[in-house]
C-alpha positions as CSV (number, residue, x, y, z in Angstrom):
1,X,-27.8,10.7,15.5
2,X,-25.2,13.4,17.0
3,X,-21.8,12.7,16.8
4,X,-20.0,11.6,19.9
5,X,-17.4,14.2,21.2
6,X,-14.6,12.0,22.2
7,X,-13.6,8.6,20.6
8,X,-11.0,5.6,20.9
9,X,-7.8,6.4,19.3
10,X,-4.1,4.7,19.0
11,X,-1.6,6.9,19.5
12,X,2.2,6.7,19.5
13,X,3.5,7.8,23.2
14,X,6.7,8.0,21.8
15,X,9.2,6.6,18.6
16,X,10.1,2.8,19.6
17,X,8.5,-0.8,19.2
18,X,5.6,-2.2,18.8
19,X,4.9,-1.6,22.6
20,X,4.8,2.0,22.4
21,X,1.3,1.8,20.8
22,X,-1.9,2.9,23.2
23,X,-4.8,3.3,23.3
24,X,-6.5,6.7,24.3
25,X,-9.6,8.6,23.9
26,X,-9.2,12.1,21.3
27,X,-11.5,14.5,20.1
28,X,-13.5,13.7,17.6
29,X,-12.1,15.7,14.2
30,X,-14.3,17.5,12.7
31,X,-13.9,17.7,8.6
32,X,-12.7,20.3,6.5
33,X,-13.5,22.1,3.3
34,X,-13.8,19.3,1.2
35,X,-13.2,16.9,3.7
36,X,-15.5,13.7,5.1
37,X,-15.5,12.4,8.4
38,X,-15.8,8.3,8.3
39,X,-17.1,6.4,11.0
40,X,-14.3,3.7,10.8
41,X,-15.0,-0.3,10.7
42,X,-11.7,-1.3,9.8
43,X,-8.2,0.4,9.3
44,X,-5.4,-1.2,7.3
45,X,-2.1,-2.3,8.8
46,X,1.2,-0.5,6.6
47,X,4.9,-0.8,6.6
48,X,4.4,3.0,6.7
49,X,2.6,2.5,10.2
50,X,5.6,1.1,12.0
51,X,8.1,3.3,10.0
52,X,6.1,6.3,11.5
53,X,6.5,4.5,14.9
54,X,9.5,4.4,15.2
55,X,9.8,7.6,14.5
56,X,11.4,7.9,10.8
57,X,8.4,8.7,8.8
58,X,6.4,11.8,10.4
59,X,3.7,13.0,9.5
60,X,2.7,15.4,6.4
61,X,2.1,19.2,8.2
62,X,-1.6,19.3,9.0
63,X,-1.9,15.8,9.2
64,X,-3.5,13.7,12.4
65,X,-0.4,12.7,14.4
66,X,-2.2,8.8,14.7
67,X,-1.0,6.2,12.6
68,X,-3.1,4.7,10.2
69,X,-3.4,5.3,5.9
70,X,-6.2,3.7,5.2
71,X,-9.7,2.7,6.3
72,X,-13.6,2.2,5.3
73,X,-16.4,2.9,7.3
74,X,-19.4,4.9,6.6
75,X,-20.0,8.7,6.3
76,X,-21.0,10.5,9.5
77,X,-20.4,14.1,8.1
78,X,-19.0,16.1,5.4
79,X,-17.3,19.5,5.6
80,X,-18.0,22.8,3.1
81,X,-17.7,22.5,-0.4
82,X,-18.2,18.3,-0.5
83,X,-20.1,17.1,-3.5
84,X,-19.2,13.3,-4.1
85,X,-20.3,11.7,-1.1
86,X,-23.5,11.8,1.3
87,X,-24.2,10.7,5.2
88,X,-24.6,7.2,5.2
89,X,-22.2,6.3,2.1
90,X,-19.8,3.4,2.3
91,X,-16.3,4.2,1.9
92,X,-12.6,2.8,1.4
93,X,-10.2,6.0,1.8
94,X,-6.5,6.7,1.6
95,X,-5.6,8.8,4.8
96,X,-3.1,11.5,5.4
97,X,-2.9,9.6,8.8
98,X,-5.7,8.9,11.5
99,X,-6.5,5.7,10.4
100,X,-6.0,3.8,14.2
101,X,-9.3,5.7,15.6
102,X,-13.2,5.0,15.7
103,X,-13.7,8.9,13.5
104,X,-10.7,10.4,11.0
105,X,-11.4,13.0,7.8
106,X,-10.1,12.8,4.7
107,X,-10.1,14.9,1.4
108,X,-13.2,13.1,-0.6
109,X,-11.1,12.9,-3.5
110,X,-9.2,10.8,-2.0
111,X,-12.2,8.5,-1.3
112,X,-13.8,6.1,-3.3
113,X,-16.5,3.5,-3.1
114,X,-16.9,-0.1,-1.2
115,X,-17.1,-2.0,-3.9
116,X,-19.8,-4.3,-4.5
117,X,-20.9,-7.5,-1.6
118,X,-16.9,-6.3,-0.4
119,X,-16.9,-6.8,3.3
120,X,-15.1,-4.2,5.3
121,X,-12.1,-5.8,6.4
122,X,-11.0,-6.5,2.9
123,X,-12.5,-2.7,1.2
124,X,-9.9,-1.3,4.8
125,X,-7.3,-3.0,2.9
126,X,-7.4,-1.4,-0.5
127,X,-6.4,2.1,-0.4
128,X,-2.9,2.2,0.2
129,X,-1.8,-1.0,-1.6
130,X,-3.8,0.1,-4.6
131,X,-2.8,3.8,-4.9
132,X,0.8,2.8,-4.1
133,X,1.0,0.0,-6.8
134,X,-1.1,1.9,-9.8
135,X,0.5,5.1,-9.5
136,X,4.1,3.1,-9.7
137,X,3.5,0.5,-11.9
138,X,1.3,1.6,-14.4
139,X,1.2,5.6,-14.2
140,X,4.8,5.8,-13.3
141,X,6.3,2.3,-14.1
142,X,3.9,2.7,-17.4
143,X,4.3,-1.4,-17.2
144,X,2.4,-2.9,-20.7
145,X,1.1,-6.2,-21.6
146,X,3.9,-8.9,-23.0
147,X,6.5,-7.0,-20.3
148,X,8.5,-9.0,-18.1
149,X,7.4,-7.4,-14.5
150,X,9.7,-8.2,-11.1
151,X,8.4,-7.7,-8.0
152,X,10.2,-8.1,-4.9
153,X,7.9,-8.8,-1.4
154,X,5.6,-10.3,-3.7
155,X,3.5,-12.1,-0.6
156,X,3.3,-8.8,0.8
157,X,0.4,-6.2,0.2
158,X,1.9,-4.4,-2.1
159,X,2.9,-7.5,-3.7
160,X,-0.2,-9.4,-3.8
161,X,-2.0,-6.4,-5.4
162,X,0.9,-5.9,-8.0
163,X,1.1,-9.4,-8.9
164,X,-3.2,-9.2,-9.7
165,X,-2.7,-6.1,-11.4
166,X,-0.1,-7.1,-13.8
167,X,-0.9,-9.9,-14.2
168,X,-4.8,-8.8,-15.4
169,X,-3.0,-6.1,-17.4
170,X,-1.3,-9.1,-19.5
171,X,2.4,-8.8,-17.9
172,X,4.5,-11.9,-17.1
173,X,4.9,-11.5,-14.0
174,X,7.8,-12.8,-11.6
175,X,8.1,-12.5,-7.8
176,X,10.7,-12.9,-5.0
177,X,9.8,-14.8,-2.0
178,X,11.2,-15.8,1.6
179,X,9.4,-19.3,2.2
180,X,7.8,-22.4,-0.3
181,X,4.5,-21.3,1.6
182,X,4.7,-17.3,0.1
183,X,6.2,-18.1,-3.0
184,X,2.8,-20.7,-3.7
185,X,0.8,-18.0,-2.2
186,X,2.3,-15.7,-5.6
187,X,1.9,-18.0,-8.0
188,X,-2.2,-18.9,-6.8
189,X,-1.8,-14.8,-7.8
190,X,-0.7,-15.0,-10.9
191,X,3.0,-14.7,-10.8
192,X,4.4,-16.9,-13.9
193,X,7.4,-17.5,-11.5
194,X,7.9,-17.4,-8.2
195,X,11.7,-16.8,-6.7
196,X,12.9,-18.3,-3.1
197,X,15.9,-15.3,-2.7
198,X,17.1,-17.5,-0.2
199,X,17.5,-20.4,-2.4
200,X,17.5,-18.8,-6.1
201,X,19.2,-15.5,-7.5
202,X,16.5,-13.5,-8.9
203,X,19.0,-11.5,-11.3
204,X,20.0,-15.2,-13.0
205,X,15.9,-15.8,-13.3
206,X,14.9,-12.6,-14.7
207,X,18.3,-12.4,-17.2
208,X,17.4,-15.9,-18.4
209,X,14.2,-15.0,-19.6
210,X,15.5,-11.6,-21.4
211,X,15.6,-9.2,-18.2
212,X,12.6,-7.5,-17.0
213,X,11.3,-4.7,-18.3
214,X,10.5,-3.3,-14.8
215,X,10.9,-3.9,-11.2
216,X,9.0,-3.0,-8.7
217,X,11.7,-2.8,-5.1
218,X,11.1,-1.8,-1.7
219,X,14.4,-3.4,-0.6
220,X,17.1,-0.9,-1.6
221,X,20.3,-1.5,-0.5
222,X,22.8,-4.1,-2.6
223,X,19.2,-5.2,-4.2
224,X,19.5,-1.6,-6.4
225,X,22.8,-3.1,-8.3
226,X,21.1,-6.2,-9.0
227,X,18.0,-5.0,-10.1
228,X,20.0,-3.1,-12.3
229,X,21.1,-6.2,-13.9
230,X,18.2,-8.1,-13.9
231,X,16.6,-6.0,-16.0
232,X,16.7,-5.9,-19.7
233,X,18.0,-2.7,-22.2
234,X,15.7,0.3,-21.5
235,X,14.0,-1.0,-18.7
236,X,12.5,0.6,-15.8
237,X,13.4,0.7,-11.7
238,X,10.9,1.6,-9.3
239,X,11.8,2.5,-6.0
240,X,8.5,2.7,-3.1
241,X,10.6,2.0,0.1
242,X,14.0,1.2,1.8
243,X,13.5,-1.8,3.8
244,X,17.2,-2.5,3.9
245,X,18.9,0.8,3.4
246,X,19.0,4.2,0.7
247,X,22.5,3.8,0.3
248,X,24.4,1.7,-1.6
249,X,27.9,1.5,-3.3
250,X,27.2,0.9,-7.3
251,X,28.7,1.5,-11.0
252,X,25.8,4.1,-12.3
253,X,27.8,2.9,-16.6
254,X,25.1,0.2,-16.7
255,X,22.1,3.1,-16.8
256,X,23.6,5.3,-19.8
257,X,24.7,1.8,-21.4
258,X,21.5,0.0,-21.6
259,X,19.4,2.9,-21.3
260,X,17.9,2.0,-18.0
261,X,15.3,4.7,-16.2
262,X,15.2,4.6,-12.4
263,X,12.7,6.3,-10.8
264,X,10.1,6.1,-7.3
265,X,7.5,7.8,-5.2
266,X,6.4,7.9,-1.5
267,X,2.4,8.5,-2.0
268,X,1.7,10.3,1.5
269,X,3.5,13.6,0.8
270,X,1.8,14.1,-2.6
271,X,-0.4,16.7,-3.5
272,X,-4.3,16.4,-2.8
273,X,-4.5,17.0,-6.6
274,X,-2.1,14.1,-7.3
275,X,-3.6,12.1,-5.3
276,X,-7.0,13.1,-6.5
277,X,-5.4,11.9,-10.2
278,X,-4.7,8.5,-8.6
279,X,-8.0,8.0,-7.4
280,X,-9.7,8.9,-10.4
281,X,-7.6,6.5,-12.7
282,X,-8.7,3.8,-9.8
283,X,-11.9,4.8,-10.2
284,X,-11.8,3.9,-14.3
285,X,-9.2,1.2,-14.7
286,X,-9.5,-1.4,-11.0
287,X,-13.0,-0.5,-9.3
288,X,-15.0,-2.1,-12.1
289,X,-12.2,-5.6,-11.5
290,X,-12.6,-5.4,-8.0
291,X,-16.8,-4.7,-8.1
292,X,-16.6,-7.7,-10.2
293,X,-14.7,-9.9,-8.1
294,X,-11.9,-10.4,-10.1
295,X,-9.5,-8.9,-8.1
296,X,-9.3,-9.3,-4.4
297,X,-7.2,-8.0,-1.4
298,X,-5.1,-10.9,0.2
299,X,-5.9,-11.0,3.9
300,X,-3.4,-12.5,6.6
301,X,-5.8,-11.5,9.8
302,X,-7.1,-9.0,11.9
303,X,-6.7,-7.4,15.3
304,X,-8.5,-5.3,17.5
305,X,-7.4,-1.8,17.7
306,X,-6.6,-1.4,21.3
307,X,-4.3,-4.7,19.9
308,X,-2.5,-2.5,17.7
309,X,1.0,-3.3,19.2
310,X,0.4,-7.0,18.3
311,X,-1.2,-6.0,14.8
312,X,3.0,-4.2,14.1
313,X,4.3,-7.1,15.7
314,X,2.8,-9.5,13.1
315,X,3.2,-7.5,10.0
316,X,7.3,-6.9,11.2
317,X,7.3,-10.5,11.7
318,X,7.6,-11.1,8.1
319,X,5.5,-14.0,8.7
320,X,2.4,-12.6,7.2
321,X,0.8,-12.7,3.5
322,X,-1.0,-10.2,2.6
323,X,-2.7,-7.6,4.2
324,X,-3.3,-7.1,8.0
325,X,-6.7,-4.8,9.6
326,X,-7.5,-3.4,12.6
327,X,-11.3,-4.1,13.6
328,X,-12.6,-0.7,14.8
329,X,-16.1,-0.9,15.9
């Protein structure tokens, strides 16, 4: 069947709340060299989303203004040079942006399959979580079985899939909480201990049981000094986001005295080739869990696109755990 020339679309009128999000009708993109268009079911829901919003996260040059990281649908058309994928193929993709629209092209390295009897709403939900939390924890984090592993958010989508991940990979894993509800939610996961901030100090947890070896934070702010004292001698930091603040007041002795690594990443401006690697290590070490059903997304609910606005006002409720779709078509 031809492609339609114009298609639904939620774009950003301008930086502010959830409110500013509309729906509209946009050309239909048409793919690249080595690009796919993707008929889109469902798109995933990210921090990153509202961040862009707002207007503090813009988009990479060359990238669709629309929000949206993530989404699986079905092949409609493939650009020059495309070798991995077919019309009519079911796909989960990490997006450069474009993800709030019926039609949105991505690099097909960057695209992998639906895995097996995975509905659409949950294989939408995948992308971003996964490519965020392997590339950190494992590739970057190089987190090993026996480790003590921290992550903070741990109801969240990141922190669902961490906590599966690690604790698959044989890591004890610990997690930080807001409510009873999310902190049961994380150990269900697989978290050996789940930590109520507002009731517990994570840093006298994690130094009871010998510091972690790494934490995974998307806090920042005065969490950076703690983390740097919950974890144990020559263990790793991991920075993906800011959710409080980038700046913080703090004695850098501890790092050269226990021999502590900091590091992060922020996945959207990386290279098509690094984010090709990312994909590929997806493709070896978690597709096969997740065809198998031994992994899962965590889904809090969807929305329908042109409810976008209410989609951002769940997900900066903090009320939600795990992930949160948009239903395209």
């Amino acid at each position: 069947m031809p492609l339609p020339s114009v298609m639904r679309a939620v774009e950003i009128s301008s930086p502010g709340g959830p409110d500013v999000l509309h729906l509209v009708e946009r050309p239909v993109p048409a793919p690249m060299a080595e690009q796919i268009l993707i008929a889109v079911d469902y798109a995933g829901v990210n921090r990153p989303d509202a961040l862009q919003r707002a207007g503090n996260y813009a988009p990479p040059p060359g990238a669709s203004d629309l929000p949206g990281l993530e989404a699986a649908g079905t092949v409609a058309a493939v650009g020059p040079g495309v070798t991995k994928w077919a019309i009519g193929d079911q796909v989960c993709a990490l997006l450069p942006g474009g993800g709030y629209a019926e039609f949105v092209t991505t690099h097909q390295d960057h695209t992998l399959p639906v895995p097996s009897g995975m509905a659409m709403d949950q294989a939408a939900a995948l992308c971003e979580t996964f490519f965020t939390v392997w590339s950190n924890v494992f590739m970057r984090g190089g987190l090993k079985g026996g480790e003590r592993f921290l992550v903070h958010g741990g109801s969240s989508g990141i922190g669902t899939t961490a906590i599966q991940l690690a604790n698959h990979f044989g890591a004890r894993v610990f997690a930080t909480a807001g409510s009873a509800q999310k902190c049961a939610a994380c150990t269900a996961l697989g978290a050996e201990r789940a930590i109520n901030y507002r009731e517990e100090d994570f840093v006298d947890v994690l130094r009871a049981e010998g510091g972690a070896n790494l934490v995974l934070d998307m806090v920042g702010g005065d969490y950076i000094p703690r983390n740097i004292k919950a974890l144990a001698d020559d263990g790793r930091l991991v920075q993906i986001a800011f959710l409080q603040s980038p700046k913080v007041e703090m004695n850098f002795a501890p790092l050269m005295v226990r021999r502590v690594t900091m590091t992060g990443s922020t996945l959207r401006p990386q290279s098509d080739a690094a984010k090709a690697d990312i994909a590929a290590d997806l493709a070896t070490h978690v597709w096969p869990l997740l065809d198998a059903g031994r992994i899962a997304p965590v889904m809090d609910g969807e929305f329908a696109l042109e409810n976008a606005a209410d989609a951002h006002a769940r997900m900066e409720s903090s009320q939600h755990i795990g992930k949160i779709v948009l239903k395209v078509r």
